[in-house]
C-alpha positions, 0 to 999 in steps of 0.5 A: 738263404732259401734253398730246394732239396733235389733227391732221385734213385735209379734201383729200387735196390739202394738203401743209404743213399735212397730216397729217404736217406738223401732228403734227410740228410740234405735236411741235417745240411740245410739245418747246420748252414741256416739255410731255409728249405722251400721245396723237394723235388723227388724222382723215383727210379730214375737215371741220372744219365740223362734229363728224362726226370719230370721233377729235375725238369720242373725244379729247373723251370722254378729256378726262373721265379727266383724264389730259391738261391741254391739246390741241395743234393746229397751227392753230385751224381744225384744232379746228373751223371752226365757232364753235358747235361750237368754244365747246360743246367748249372749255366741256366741256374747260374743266370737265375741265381741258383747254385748247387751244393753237395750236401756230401761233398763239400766242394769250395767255389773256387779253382781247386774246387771246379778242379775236384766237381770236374773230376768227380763228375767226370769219374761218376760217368766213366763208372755209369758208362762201365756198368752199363757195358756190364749189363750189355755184356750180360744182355748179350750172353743172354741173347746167346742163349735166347733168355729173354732179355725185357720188352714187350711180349708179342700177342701169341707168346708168353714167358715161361721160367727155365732152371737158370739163374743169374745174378744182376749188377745189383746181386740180385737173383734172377730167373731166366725166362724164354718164349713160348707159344700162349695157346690161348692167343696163338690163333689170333696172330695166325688170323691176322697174317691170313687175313693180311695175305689174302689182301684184306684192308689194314683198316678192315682188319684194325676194326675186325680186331677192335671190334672183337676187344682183341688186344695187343701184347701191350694189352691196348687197341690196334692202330695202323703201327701197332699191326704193321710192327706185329706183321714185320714181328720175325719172332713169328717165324721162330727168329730171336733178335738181339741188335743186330744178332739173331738166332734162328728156331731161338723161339717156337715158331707160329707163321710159316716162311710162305706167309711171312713172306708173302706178308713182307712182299706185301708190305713193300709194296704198300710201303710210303717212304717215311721222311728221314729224320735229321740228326741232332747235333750236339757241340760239345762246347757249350757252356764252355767257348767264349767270344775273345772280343767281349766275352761272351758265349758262342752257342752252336747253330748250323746253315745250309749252302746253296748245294744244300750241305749242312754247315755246322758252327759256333756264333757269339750270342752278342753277334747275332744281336748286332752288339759283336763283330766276332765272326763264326768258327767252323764247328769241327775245326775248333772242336778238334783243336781243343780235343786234341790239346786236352789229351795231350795234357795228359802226360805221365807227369800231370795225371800224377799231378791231377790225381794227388790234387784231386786226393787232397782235396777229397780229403780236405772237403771230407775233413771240413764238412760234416766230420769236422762238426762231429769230430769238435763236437766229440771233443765237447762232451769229452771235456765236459766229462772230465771236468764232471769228473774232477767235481766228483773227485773234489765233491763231499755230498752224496746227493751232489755226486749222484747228481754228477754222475748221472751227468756223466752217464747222459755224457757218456750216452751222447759220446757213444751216439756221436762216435756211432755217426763218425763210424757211419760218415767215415764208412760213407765218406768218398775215399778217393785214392791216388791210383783210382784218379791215375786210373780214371785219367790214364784210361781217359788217355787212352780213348777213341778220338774220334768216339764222340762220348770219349771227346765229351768226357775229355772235355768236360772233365779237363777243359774250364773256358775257352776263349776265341780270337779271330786270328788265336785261342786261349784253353784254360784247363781245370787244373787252373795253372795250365792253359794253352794259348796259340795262333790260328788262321783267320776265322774267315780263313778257316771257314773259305777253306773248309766250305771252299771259295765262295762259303755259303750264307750263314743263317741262325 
């Protein structure tokens, strides 16, 4: 089988699961199953949070040539961290063919195992999103104390350490920084608020400015954003802005209230209103919801009414071609069912279920992957070692006994090479515990119903397929022996009843 190797970090803090550690053991992977290596795609501090990657990106793009069968990684979270994203790529590389294989993991194909990848997959983002609150917490705290806390550096400031420290998400020690005025760019920014007040042309002092080889605080020429931003820039007038926190006198002051404000008068008078961006929609499912008519996807599409009310929905790919004449299912309603019964299977008595099986399971795969190969081979050189023992006790040639022993000496080399790599497999062995799995999944019980990352968790980690009829629906569940199958109105029913008596055309 011909397969690529897919290897990315996000911290240039990692060692055994960096770059290096990642291809080669996804090389020893590829070596033990025969398989055949193509490529490598690599990613370098990166996340896996989301699909920014231009080498993840790529290798998705060449599974259409239909040159490779499979995509190694060392670990699912190497793929991606987020179970939308996860599902999406792993449907386009399933119609090309293409599978993923965790060089680590070892996950089996069948129900057990979309059981096992689901919650894995789902914990790795539970955890992303758990250290991400952690750096925002820090971040905040920071803000507090107006340290800096990244980003660009406005033209007339810089950065000066203080006698602080702390320690990042990494543990690595960092010192705190805050602003102040840089001399030698100050008058700069002083000159460019006058000129502004006094009524000079944007595109006058843009060229004033470039002509001169002035820079901005990303050290490029002035264009009409980069002016407008620095004069809107409140860290002029000493105000540090966190989100929606800011401090007053948190940095020194370089324009007075007077001008900066005239300066903002100013500006909203010239100001043309920029046309308002339309916000992306996600369905959260695709990949995910099935026709009950012929069995295939329904993928998210929206229409607009006559009153001009964004209608949003789900639609049988086969519908749109003429092949199905599965009517379309309002996008919350059906969302809202399936989210509702997702959580409600998350009973005391099934968490308790869901976590021993997912345990299980761990262990299995641990067992029957890389540690089985080194554990039977451990078994080899030991009875090779004893049955070289029993000729040395049955030989009477010293030449022969030396030969012998010094077998047993290579033996015992290898012997001590190879319960060095079980150590290391066993070290770096997912450990899964009955109380980590109960805790991931009595925390997901918990959520906000109404968060739309809590509602895409549920589902991506618990639901498997969904199957909608007109008049009923089908929830098949991860855990594969719990579905939920009820009747529902009519789709055409639902639908008058949301968008009100006469509902509006729909168009792809």
């Amino acid at each position: 089988m011909n397969v690529v190797i897919y290897a990315r970090y996000s911290s240039h803090n990692q060692n055994e699961q960096s770059i290096e550690g990642q291809l080669e053991y996804c090389r020893k992977y590829a070596k033990d199953h025969n398989y055949n290596i193509i490529h490598e795609y690599i990613d370098r501090a990166t996340t896996g949070t989301n699909d920014n990657r231009p080498q993840f990106l790529q290798m998705i793009e060449d599974s259409n040539k239909k040159t490779f069968e499979g995509i190694l990684v060392y670990q699912l979270d190497r793929f991606a961290r987020n179970r939308y994203d996860s599902a999406i790529y792993k449907k386009k590389l399933s119609k090309n063919g293409v599978r993923v294989f965790s060089s680590r993991e070892n996950i089996s194909d069948d129900a057990s195992g979309v059981l096992m990848e689901s919650v894995l997959e789902g914990m790795a983002e539970y955890f992303s999103v758990e250290l991400g609150q952690k750096i925002k917490r820090g971040m905040k705290i920071n803000a507090e104390n107006c340290y800096y806390n990244g980003g660009s550096v406005p033209l007339g400031l810089k950065l000066i350490e203080v006698d602080s420290n702390f320690t990042d998400v990494n543990g690595k020690i960092v010192k705190k920084k805050k602003f102040a005025i840089d001399e030698e760019t100050v008058h700069i920014v002083k000159e460019i608020f006058d000129m502004y007040a006094k009524g000079k042309r944007v595109a006058d002092i843009i060229n004033y400015l470039n002509d001169k080889g002035i820079k901005t605080g990303l050290g490029k020429e002035f264009n009409k954003n980069s002016l407008r931003k620095m004069l809107l820039n409140k860290k002029y007038v000493g105000i540090y802005n966190y989100k929606e926190m800011e401090i007053k006198d948190g940095i020194p002051r370089i324009i007075d209230d007077e001008t900066f404000n005239k300066v903002q008068d100013m500006m909203k008078k010239n100001k043309k209103a920029p046309a308002r961006a339309r916000a992306k929609t996600e369905y959260l499912l695709t990949t995910k919801l099935f026709c009950g008519h012929c069995k295939e996807m329904m993928t998210g599409h929206s229409g607009t009414s006559k009153t001009g009310k964004l209608h949003t929905y789900y639609k049988c790919n086969n519908s749109r071609i003429g092949f199905c004449d599965k009517k379309p299912i309002q996008k919350d309603y059906i969302e809202d069912l399936v989210v509702e019964q997702a959580r409600n299977l998350l009973t005391d008595d099934n968490i308790n279920k869901i976590a021993e099986t997912v345990v299980k399971l761990a262990k299995e795969n641990m067992d029957s992957g890389e540690l089985k190969r080194l554990n039977r081979k451990l078994k080899e050189l030991e009875k090779q070692k004893n049955n070289l023992f029993n000729s040395l006790k049955m030989c009477d040639i010293d030449t022969v006994k030396t030969s012998i022993f010094e077998e047993i000496q290579k033996i015992e080399v290898e012997l001590t090479n190879i319960k060095n790599e079980i150590a290391i497999e066993e070290s770096q062995s997912i450990k899964l515990t009955v109380p980590q799995v109960r805790f991931f999944l009595t925390q997901m019980r918990k959520g906000n119903i109404d968060d739309i990352k809590y509602r895409r968790l549920l589902i991506n980690t618990l639901v498997y397929k969904v199957y909608l009829y007109d008049d009923s629906i089908t929830i098949i569940f991860n855990t594969q022996n719990k579905t939920y199958e009820k009747k529902i109105p009519r789709v055409s029913d639902i639908e008058s009843s949301l968008m009100g008596t006469s509902a509006p055309p729909i168009s792809n």
